[in-house]
C-alpha positions in Angstrom: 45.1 -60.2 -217.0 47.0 -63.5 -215.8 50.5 -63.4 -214.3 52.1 -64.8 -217.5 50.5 -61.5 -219.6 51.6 -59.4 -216.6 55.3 -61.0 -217.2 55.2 -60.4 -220.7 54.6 -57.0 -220.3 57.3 -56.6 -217.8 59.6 -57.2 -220.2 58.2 -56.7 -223.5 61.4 -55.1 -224.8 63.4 -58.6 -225.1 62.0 -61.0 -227.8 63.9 -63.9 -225.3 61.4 -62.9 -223.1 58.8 -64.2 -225.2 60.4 -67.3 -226.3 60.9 -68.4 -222.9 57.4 -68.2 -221.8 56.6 -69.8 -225.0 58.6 -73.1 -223.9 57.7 -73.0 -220.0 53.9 -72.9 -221.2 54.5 -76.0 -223.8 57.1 -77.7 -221.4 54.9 -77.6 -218.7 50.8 -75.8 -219.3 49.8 -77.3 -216.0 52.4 -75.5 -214.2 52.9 -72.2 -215.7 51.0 -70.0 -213.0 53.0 -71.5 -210.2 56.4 -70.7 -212.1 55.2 -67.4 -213.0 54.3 -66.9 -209.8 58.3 -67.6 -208.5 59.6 -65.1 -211.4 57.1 -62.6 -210.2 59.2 -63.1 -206.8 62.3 -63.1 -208.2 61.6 -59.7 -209.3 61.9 -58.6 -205.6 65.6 -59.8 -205.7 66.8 -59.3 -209.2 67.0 -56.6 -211.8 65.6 -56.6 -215.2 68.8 -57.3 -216.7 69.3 -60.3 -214.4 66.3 -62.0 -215.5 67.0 -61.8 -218.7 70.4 -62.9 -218.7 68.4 -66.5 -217.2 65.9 -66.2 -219.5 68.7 -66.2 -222.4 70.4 -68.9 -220.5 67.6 -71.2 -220.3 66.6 -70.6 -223.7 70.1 -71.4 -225.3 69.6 -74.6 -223.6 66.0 -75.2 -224.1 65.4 -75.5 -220.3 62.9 -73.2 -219.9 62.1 -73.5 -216.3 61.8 -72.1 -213.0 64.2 -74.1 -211.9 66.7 -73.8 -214.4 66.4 -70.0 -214.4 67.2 -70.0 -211.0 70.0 -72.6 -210.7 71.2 -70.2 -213.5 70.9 -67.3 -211.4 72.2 -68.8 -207.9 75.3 -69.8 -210.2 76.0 -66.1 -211.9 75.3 -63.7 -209.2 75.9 -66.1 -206.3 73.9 -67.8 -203.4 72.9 -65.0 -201.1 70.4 -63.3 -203.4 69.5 -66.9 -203.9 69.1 -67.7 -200.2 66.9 -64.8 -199.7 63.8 -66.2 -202.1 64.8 -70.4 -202.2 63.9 -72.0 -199.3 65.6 -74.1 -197.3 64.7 -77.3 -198.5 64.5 -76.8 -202.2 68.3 -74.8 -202.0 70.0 -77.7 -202.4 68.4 -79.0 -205.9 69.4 -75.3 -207.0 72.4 -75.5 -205.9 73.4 -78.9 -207.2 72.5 -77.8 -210.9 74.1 -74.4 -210.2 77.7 -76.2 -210.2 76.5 -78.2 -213.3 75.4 -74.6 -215.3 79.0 -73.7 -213.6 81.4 -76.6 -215.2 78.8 -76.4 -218.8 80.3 -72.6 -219.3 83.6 -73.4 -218.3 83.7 -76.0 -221.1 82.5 -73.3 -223.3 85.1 -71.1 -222.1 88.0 -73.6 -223.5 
């Protein structure tokens, strides 16, 4: 069973689930075991719920992406759980689109 099937079954119970691993694999086949690979480390950091919250997030914008799931996820329940799994050198990239996720929903929010 690959890591993407393992996902799936983690969280079989939300049909967003599916639809985001539908897009990472047709945005981006060639990467899809290294990005399930990060989500299968993110699962050391976040709950269920939390993950899925991104996962609707990324879907709504049809950036469905390691990287936006976790700028997404650095930007709702903040940077030390982010700190703890992004390294050093890659933080900054998240962070950068975490403010941009942040001023999106506030234009939402008006």
């Amino acid at each position: 069973m690959s890591i993407e099937e393992e996902l799936l079954l983690d969280y079989k119970d939300y049909q967003v689930a599916k639809e985001f691993f539908a897009k990472l694999r047709k945005r981006s086949p060639r990467y899809v075991y290294p990005q399930c690979n990060r989500i299968r480390r993110m699962q050391k950091y976040y709950i269920e719920e939390q993950i899925v919250d991104g996962f609707e997030f990324c879907v709504a914008e049809d950036i469905c992406s390691v990287k936006e799931l976790t700028a997404f996820l650095l930007c709702r329940y903040g940077e030390e759980t982010a700190r703890k799994f992004v390294s050093t050198y890659s933080y900054r990239h998240y962070k950068d689109r975490a403010e941009e996720i942040r001023e999106e929903v506030l234009r939402w929010q008006r």
